[in-house]
N, C-alpha and C positions, 0 to 999 in steps of 0.2 A: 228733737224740736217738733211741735205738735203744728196740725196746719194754724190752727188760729194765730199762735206766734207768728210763722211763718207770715200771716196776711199783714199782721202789725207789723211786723219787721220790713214786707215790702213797701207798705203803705206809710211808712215812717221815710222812707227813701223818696218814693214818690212824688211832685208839686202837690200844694195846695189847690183842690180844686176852685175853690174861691177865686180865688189869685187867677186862676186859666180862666175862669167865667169873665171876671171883670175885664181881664185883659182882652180877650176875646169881645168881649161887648166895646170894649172903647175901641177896638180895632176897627169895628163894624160903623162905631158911632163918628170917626174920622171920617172914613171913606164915606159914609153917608154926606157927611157936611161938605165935606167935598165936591160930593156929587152934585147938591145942591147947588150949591153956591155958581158951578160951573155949569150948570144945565140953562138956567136963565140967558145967562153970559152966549152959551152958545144960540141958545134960540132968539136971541135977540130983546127980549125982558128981561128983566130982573125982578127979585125976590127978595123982602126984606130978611135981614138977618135974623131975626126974631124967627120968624116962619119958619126958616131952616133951622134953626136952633129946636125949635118944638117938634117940627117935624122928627128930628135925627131923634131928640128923645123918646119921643112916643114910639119910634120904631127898636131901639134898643130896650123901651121897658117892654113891649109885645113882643118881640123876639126871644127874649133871656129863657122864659122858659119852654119855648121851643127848641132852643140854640142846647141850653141845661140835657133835654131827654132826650133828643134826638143826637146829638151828635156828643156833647162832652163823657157826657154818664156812659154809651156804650163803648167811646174812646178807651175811656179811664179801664171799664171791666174789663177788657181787650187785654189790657196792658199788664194789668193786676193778674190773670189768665197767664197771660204770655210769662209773666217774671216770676210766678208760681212754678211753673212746670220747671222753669229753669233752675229754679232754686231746689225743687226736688231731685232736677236728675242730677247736681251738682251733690246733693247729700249720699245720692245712694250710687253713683259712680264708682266700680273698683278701682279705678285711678287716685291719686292722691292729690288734687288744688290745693295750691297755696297762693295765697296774696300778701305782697309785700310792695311797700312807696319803695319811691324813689333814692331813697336813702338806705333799704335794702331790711328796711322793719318790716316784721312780718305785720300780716292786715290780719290774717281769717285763714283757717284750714277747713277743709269738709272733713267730715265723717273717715271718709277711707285715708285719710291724711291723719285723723288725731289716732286712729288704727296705729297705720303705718307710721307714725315716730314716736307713740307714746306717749303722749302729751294733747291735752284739752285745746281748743283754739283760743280760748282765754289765757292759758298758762302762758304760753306764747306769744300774746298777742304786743305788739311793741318789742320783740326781741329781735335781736340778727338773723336776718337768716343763714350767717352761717354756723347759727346753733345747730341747726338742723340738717344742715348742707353744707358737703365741700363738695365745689362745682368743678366739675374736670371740663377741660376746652381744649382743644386740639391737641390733645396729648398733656397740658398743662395745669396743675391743679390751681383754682383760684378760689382760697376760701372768703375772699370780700367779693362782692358784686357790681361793686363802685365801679370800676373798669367800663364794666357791661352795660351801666347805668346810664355813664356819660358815653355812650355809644349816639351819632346821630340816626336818624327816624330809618333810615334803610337798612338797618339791624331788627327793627321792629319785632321780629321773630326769632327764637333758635332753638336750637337741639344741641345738647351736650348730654355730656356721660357726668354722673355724680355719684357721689357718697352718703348713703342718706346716716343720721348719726341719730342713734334714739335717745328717750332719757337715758334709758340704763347705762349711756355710753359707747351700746354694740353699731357696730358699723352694718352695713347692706349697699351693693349696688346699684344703681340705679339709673334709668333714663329720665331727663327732665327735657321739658317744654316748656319754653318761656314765651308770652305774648305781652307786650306790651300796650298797655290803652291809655286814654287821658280822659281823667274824670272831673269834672270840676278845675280842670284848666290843669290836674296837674298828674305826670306820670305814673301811672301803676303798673306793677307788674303781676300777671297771673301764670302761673307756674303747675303742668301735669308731672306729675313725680309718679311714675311706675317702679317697683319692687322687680329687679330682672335675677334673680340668684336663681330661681325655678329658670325660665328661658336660658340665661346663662349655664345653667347645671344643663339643662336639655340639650342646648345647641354644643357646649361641649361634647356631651354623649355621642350627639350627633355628628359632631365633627369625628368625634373617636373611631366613631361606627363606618364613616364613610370612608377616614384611612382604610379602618380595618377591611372592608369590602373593597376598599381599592388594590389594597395590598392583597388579598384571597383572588381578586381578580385576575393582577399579575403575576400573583405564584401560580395560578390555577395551568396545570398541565393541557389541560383543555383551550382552545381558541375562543374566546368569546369576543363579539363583534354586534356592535347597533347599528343601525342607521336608522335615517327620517324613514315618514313616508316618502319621498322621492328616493332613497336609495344611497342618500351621502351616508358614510361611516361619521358615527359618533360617536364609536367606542373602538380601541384599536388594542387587545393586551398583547405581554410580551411571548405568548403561546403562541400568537397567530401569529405575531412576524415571525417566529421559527418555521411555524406551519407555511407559511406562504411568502416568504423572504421578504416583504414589504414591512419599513418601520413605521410605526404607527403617525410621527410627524408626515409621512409619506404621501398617508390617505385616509388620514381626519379629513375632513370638510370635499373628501371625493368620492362621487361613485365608488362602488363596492370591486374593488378592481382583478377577483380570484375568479370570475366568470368567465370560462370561454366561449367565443362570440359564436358557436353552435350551440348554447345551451340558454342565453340571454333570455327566448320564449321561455325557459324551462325557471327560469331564475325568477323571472319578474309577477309569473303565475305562482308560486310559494309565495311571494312575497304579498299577491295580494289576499290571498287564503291565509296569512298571518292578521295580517291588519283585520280581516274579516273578523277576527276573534279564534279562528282557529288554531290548535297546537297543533307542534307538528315532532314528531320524536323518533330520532332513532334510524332518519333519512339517510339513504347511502345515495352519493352524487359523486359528479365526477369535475373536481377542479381542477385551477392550473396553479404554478408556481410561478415568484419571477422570473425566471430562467424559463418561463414553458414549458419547461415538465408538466406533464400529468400527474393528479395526484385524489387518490380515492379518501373520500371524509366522510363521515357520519355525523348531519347535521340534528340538532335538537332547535327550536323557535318558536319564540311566542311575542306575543302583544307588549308595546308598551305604551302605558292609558294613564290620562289625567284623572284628578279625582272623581271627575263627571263617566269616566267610561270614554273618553275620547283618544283612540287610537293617535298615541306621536310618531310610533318608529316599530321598528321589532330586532330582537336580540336575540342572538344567536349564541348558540355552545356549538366548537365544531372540532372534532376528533378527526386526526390525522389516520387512517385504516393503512395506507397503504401496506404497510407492514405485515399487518394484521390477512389481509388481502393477499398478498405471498405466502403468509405465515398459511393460510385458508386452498391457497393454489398448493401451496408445496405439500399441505398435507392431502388433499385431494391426490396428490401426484405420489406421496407417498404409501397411500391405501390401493388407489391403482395398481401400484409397484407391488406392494403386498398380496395383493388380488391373484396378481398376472405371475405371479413368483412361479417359477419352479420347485423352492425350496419351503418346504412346510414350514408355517410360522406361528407360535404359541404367544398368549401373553396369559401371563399368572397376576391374580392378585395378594401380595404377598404380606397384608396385614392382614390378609387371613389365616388362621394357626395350619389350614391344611395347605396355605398355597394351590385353590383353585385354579382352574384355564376362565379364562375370561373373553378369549377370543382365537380364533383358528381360523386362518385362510382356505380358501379352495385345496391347494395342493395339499395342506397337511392331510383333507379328506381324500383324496386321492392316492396317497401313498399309505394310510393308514385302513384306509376303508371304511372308519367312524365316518357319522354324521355330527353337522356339529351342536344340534340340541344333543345327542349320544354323548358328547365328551364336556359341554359348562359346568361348571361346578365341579370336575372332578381333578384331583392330582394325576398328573402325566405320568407317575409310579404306574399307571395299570398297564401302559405300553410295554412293559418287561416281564408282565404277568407274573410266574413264581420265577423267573429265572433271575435268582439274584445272585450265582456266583461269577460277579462279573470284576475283574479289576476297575476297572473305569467306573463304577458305581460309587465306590471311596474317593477316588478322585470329586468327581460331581458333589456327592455328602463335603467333604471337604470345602467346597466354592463356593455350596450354600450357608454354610457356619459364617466362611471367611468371608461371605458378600462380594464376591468377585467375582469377575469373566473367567471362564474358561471352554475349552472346549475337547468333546468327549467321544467315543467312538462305543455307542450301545449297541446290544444286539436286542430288540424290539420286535415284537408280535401286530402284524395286522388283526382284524377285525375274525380273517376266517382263520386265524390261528396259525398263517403260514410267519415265519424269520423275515427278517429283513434286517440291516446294518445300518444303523441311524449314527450319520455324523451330526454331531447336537453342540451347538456354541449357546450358551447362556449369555448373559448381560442382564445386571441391575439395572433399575432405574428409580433414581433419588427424589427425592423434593428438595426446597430452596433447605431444608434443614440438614440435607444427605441422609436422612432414611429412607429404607429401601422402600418403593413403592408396590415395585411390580418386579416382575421376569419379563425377560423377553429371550425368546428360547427358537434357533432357527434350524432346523434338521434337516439333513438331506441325506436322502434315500442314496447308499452309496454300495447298495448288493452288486448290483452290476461291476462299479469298477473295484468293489473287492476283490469282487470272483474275475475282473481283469489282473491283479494284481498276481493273485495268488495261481492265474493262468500266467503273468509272466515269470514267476517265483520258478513256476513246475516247468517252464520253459526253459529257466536259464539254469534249473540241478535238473533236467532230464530230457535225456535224447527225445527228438520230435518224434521217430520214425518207431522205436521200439516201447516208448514208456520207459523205458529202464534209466536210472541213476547219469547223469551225465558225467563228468569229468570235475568238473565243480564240485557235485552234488558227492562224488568216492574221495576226492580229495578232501573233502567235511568231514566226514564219515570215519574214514582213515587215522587221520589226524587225530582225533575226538578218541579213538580206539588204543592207538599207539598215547596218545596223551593218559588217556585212562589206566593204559597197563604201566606205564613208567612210574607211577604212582601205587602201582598196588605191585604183584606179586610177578609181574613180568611175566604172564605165562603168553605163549608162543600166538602168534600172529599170523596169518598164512594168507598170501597174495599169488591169486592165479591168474596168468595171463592166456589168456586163450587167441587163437585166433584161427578162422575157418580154412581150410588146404585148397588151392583152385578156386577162391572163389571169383576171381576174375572172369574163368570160364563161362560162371555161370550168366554172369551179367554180360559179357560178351554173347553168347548165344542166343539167350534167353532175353536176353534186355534187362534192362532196371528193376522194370515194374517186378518182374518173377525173384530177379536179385531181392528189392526191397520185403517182398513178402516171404523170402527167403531167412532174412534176417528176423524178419517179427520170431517167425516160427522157431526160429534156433532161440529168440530169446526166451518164448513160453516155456519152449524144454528145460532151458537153463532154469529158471526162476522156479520147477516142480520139483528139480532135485537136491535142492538148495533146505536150512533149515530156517525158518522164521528170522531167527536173527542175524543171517548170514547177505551179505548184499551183493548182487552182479551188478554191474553196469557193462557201458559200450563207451567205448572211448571213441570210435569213430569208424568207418570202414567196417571190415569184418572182426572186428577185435573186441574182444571182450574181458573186464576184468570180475574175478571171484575173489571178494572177504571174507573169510572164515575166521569171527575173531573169536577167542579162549579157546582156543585150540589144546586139546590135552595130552594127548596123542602122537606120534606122525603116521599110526596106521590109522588114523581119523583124515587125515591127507589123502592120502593114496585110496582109502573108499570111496571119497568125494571125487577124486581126480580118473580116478575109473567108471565109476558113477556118470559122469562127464563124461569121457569117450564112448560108453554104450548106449548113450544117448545120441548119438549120430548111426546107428546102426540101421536102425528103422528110417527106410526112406519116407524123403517129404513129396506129400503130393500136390502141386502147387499149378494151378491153369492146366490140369489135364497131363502135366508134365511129371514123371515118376523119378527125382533127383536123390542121389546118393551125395552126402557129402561125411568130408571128416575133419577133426580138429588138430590142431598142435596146443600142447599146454606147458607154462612154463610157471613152475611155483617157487618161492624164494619167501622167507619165513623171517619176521621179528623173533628174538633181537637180533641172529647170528646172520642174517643176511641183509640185517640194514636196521638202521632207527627213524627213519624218516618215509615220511612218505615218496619222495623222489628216488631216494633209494631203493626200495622195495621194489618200486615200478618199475626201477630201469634194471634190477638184477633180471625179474621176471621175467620183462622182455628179453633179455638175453638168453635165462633160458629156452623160452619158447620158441627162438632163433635155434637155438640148440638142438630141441626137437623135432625142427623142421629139418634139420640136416639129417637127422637120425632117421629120416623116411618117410617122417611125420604121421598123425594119427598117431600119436603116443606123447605124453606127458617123461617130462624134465624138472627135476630139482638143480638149483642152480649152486655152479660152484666159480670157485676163483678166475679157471681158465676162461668160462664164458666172455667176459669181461674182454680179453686180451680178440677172440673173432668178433664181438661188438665194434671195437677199436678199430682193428683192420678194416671192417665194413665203411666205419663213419671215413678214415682216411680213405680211404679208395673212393668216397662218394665225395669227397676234397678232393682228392686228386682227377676225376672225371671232370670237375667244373672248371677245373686249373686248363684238364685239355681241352673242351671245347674251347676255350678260349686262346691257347696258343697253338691248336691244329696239331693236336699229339695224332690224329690218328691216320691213317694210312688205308688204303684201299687194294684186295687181294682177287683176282678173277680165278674165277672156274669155269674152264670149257664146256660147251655144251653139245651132244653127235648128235650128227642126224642119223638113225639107226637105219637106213635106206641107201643112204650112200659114202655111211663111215665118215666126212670132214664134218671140221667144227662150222658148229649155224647160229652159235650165240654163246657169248658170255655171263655168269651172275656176278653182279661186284658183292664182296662181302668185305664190312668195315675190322678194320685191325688199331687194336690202340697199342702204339709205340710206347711206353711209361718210362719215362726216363730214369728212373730207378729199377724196376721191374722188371723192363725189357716187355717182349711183347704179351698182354694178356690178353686171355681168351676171352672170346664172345662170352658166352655164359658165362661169364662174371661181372662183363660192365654192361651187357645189352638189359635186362629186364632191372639192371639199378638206372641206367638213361631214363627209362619207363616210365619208372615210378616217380623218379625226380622231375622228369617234362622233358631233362635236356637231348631227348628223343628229338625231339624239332629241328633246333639248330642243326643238331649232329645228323639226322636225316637228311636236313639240306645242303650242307655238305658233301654228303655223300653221290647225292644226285647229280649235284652241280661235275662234280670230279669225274665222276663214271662218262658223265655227258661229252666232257668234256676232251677224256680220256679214249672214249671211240671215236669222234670226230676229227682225234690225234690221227688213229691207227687208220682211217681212211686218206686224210689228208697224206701219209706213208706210203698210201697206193697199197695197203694193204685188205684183204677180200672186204666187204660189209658185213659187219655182225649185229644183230640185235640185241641189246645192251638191256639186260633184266636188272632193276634195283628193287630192293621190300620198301612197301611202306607200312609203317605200325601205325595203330591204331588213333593216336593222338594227329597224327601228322594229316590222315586221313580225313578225318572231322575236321580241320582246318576250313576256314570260311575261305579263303586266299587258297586253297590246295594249285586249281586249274590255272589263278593267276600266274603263280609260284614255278607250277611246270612251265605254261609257256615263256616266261621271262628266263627260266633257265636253257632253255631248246633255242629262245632268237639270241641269247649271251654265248650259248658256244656253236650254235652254228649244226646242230645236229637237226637231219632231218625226224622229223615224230613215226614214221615208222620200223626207224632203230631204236626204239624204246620201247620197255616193256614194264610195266611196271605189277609186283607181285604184291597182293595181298592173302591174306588168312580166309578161312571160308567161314570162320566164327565172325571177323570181323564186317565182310558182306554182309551176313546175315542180319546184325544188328542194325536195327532203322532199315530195314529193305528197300523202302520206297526211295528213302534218301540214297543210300547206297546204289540202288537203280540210275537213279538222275545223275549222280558224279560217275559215272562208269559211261555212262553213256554220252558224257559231254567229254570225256577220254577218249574212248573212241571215235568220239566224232571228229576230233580231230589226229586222227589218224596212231595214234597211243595204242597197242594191244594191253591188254590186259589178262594177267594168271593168276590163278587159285594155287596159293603154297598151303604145302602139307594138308591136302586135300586127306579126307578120309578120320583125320582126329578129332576133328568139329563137329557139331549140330546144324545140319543143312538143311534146307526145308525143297524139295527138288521144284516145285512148285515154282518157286521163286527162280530158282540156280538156273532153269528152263529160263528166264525172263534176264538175266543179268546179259549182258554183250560180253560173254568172255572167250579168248581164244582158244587160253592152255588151259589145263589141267593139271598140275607137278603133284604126283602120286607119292606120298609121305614114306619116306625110308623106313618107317617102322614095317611098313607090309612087304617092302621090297627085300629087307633083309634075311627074310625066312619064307620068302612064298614058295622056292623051289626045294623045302621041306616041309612046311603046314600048309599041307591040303585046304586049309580056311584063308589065310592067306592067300594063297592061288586064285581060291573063288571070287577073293575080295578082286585082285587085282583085274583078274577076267573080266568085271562086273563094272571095275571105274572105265579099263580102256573101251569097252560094247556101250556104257555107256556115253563115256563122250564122244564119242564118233558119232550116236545118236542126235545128239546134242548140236553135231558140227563142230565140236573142238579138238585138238591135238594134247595128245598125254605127252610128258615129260617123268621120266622116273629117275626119282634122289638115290644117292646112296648105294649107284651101283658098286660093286667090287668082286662079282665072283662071273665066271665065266657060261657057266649055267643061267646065272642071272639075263645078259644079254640073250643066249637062245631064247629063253623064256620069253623075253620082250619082243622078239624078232618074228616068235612063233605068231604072238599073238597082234602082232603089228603096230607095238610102240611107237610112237613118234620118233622121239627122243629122249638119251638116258643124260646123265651126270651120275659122278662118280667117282672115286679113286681110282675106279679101273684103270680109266682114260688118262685122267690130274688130278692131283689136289689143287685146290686154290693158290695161285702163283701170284708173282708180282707184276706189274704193266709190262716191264723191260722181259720175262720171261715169257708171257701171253704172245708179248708181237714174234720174239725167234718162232714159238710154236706154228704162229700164223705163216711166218715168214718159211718155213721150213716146209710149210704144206702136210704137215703132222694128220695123220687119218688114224680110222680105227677100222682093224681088218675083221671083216663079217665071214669070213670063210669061214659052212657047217665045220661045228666039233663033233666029235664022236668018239672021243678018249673019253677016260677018266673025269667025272665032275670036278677033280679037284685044280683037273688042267687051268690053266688061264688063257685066255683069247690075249693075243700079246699085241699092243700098239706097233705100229713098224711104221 
């Protein structure tokens, strides 16, 4: 529609100006007459009517066209202006107007209305509106209007949802605005109809999107959280009630409530550097929980702005670290631990074909001597350098194929080329797929307790003292040999048993130390005469055994075993000391003298028993009978223990002269064992088997006790005093309790201590001198003398013997029994008695029995003798008659015949 139309069109709506003039002038031309009429009246005159009538007219025909330009004509353009524009913005509105009466006929569509339904405003015009429209109203479709129509004036306006219906038929959504006006006295309605499919299509979208974002919100593993600018939560998802135990009903519309109240400054300062516009990303802080736990977070925050840029709130993304933060401490503590290791620790990267090191601790560089730029990149193959004949290297090849743990024992090269024993545990490490990542490889340097190991190893197959083979270590060996020959061709096996003659003596004399290096040396000799594959060991003491195994021979025996005894010929020179010693050997041969190893041992040892009887210093092949003196030994060393413990033995005195005035001046007790089988057996048979077994002690104190008790008898008789001599051996000696032991037995029977005399060996003084000093000397001091038995067969250092408190001297029967025919003998005995006189001691001579003997002693001023001469060792009941009888020994010069006897009378 063009404007001109448009002017007609409004202008056709428009009053008649005509019509506004006239009316307008008779308006004027009233109130004028009026005026008139009533001015007169007021002022007190009057005016004919005429006058006022011409008057009123003359002023409406001069006014009109005044009234015409001035006032109507720019009314009117005004108005023509004003309902122009409106008619335009009504044509070019993208809204849709429509106008329909009261009876619901359409009037008029605009432009964007005959758009939007398809239809001309002519087509239409007169028709229903609900051609065009089905009106939706609170949920309810109404396609008549009538309802709405007869609405009274306080409905005047509304908003409903509609249908808009085009020609074609097609339906569209729609918002309508209805305004009701009155035009000419009668109701019309004007109608905004908007097209909402677009908005509706949007605001679904957007509805879609704000699920979706709500819902990515609350899946979100992360915490996210708004608040205003004051601080209230306005966003609460289901992250951060796990993160922070608070449900989001909890602390909507409240302060941000995961602040601890020392951090509040710290909180509020972020928050206003958010609003400022600033981001903030990747903040680590320190919250609390419901429960007041501490709890470490990584916060992210930024702005949230209106479309102008104006700061509402800010929102938060906030990750829960704590984990993370352990996860960061443990491994710190972890790398530490690794750091500070003792045990060298490799990591490999093992997607690479050579399996690089990728990382090495301090210690690996300490025990390897590499640096660790020297060792990146390389495989840990170079720690073995060319030594690949290793078992444990298959092993290892092996764990790396199968991808698993295990753990290996290499021998490994330091840096300067020296060995070392690397115990090495591997372990994979996977990804979430279980491919292998890495290695992890942890070694420790274990040369030390190898070379402990294999020091206990050599400790427990070989003697500490000699190196040689231990008992263990021959029973292997043995075993392994005799196993080997049963198997093959049986050829002969040969087991020698050795063991040294006297070597008690020497440790006795000599002491230990000389003993122990005594023994080295007897073994160096052994092990020269020996052939490579032939084995000595030490079973303990002085004993020794010899393997000869394939033995082809038996004069391959007997060379060996001679061989063996010429090598004790040549004396050892050991501390200045030039020592002679000799051996006993005793050989017993697979298969005819045993199949087993216990066997063999025990025939041998019987031999070697056997060759000590033979005079020893000579080897023995063993036979049957051996066996049967074994036997007898082991019973008899049964049957000793049987008597100590039921008091089998019995006690025998020997008198003692005083060679000055003929009567006796002291007894020696000497022990007898009663066997009640046997009857009585000899000393030298059960005394050095007491020895060796210990049960020297018991049976010693025994002895003591009885002897003691047995003078303190013959006194309490009224018979003379005699000084009561017992031996002590060597064990009894060493006793820590020895001086207790004495004087508990001296106040138990009542003997005075210088009736007691107690006799030791000169070999035994000798050993530990200083010690043997000190118990001699606390003997003495309590009034206890003390003798040297069989003086002259030992190793005495005079030195000392000068410093010992001793009284006697008892000059050993071997020199007494031929001094008055060996001229050497003589000098010996000349030399003990000048010497102990020297000395301040009194001689004692064993073993008298010849008549000559006595002169001899008498010439030279013996103290006193013992002897057969005078007694044999008698019984207590024989002892007291002698006493009692006053029994002497007559000193009247001989001058017969040697062969005479000095007779007791």
């Amino acid at each position: 529609m063009g404007f001109a139309e448009k002017s007609d069109k409004i202008l056709r709506h428009l009053p008649s100006p005509l019509r506004q003039l006239l009316a307008f002038l008779v308006t004027i031309f009233a109130i004028e007459l009026f005026l008139m009429a009533l001015l007169p009246r007021a002022a007190g005159s009057g005016t004919p009517l005429a006058v006022s009538l011409l008057d009123a007219f003359l002023l409406v025909i001069l006014s009109a066209p005044i009234i015409w330009w001035s006032v109507v004509r720019p009314l009117r353009s005004v108005a023509l202006t004003a309902s122009l524009h409106t008619d335009l913005l009504l044509d070019h509105i993208a809204d849709g107007i429509i106008s329909f009466d009261g009876a619901g006929r359409l009037l008029s569509l605009n432009p964007a209305a005959e758009q939007l339904f398809g239809s001309g405003s002519a087509e239409v015009a007169g028709r229903s509106i609900s051609d065009i429209l089905a009106i939706r109203s609170t949920g309810k479709d109404n396609p008549l209007l009538t309802p709405l129509v007869c609405c009274g004036e306080e409905h005047s306006r509304l908003t409903c949802e509609a249908e808009g219906i085009r020609s074609d038929g097609s339906r569209f959504p729609a918002a309508l605005a209805l305004s009701r006006v009155q035009l000419d006295g009668k109701w019309n309605f004007i109608g905004i109809v908007r097209d909402v499919t677009e908005s509706r299509e949007a605001g679904e979208r957007l509805r879609e999107t704000n699920e979706k974002l709500d819902a990515l919100i609350q899946a979100s593993p992360q915490g996210i959280v708004a608040v205003d600018c004051n601080g209230n939560v306005t966003l609460w998802n289901r992250a951060a009630e796990e993160i922070f135990g608070w449900s989001a009903d909890e602390v909507l519309g409240k302060p941000y409530p995961a602040v601890p109240a020392e951090r509040e400054a710290e909180h509020r300062k972020l928050r206003e550097l958010v609003l400022q516009g600033k981001r903030v990303t990747d903040v680590e802080l320190r919250r609390r929980r419901r429960d007041g736990v501490p709890i470490d977070v990584s916060l992210s925050a930024a702005p949230i702005c209106d479309s102008l840029g104006t700061p509402l709130g800010v929102i938060t993304i906030i990750s829960d670290i704590s984990a993370r933060k352990r996860s960061e401490q443990e491994l710190v503590l972890l790398k530490r631990a690794m750091e500070s290791s003792i045990n060298g620790i490799t990591i490999t990267d093992a997607t690479h074909p050579d399996n690089p090191i990728i990382y090495v601790n301090p210690a690996f560089e300490r025990i390897t001597g590499y640096g660790v730029d020297e060792v990146i990149g390389k495989n840990p193959r170079f720690l073995r350098g060319d030594d690949r004949d290793q078992a444990e290297l298959k092993k290892l090849m092996h764990a790396f194929r199968e991808e698993r743990e295990g753990c290996f024992v290499l021998r490994n090269y330091r840096k300067d080329g020296s060995p070392f024993w690397n115990e090495l545990f591997i372990a994979p490490v996977r990804d979430r797929d279980g491919v292998v990542t890495n290695y992890i490889g942890v070694m420790n340097d274990i040369t030390e307790h190898r070379r402990y190991e294999e020091q206990l190893v050599y400790q427990a197959t070989h003697d500490p003292l000699t190196g040689l083979p231990n008992r263990n270590l021959l029973q292997d060996r043995l075993g392994q040999a005799l196993a080997l020959e049963a198997f093959r061709r049986r050829n002969p096996i040969c087991v020698m048993f050795l063991d040294l003659d006297n070597f008690k003596k020497v440790n006795d004399t000599l002491g230990h130390t000389v003993g122990d290096m005594l023994l080295k040396a007897v073994a160096n000799r052994l092990k020269n005469c020996l052939r490579g594959g032939d084995t000595v060991a030490r079973l303990g003491g002085d004993e020794y055994i010899i393997v000869l195994p394939n033995v082809r021979e038996m004069h391959d025996v007997i060379t060996v075993a001679k061989k063996m005894i010429n090598v004790f010929a040549a004396p050892l020179l050991l501390m200045g000391n030039e020592i002679y010693v000799t051996a006993s050997i005793g050989i017993a041969l697979f298969p005819t003298d045993g199949e087993t190893v216990d066997a063999l041992l025990k025939n041998a040892d019987a031999a070697m028993y056997h060759a000590k009887e033979q005079g020893k210093n000579n080897y023995q092949f063993y036979s049957a009978e051996m066996n049967t003196r074994v036997f007898e030994r082991l019973s008899l060393e049964t049957s000793l223990h049987r008597a100590v413990k039921n008091q089998e033995f019995m006690l025998h005195y020997q008198p003692r002269v005083d060679l000055r005035s003929g009567q006796i001046c002291g007894v020696e007790a000497l022990v007898r064992w009663n066997h009640p089988e046997m009857g009585l057996v000899s000393p030298a048979k059960f005394i050095p088997l007491a020895e060796e077994t210990g049960l020297i002690v018991p049976m010693g104190e025994w002895v003591l006790r009885t002897a003691c008790a047995q003078n303190k008898a013959w006194q309490d008789a009224g018979l003379p005093p005699l000084r009561m001599a017992v031996n002590l051996s060597a064990r009894q000696f060493r006793q820590e309790n020895l001086i207790e032991m004495v004087e508990e037995i001296l106040m138990e029977t009542g003997l005075a201590p210088q009736w007691l005399e107690l006799e030791l060996t000169e070999s035994l003084v000798m050993q530990e001198a200083e010690k043997s000093a000190a118990i001699l000397r606390d003997l003495t001091d309590r009034g206890i003398e003390v003798a040297i038995d069989d003086f002259g067969t030992g190793y005495s250092s005079l030195s000392y013997l000068k410093r010992f408190p001793i009284a006697n001297l008892k000059i050993d029967q071997a020199f007494i029994r031929d001094m008055t025919r060996d001229p050497d003998d003589a000098t010996l005995v000349k030399t003990i008695i000048t010497m102990a006189h020297g000395l301040g001691m009194k001689t004692i001579a064993e073993g008298v029995e010849l008549a000559e003997q006595i002169d001899f002693l008498c010439r030279h001023q013996c103290e006193e003798m013992q002897g057969y001469y005078f007694s044999r060792p008698v019984t207590a009941e024989e002892l007291g008659r002698l006493l009692a009888e006053g029994k002497t020994l007559d000193l009247s010069p001989v001058h017969v015949d040697p062969r005479d006897r000095i007779r007791a009378v």
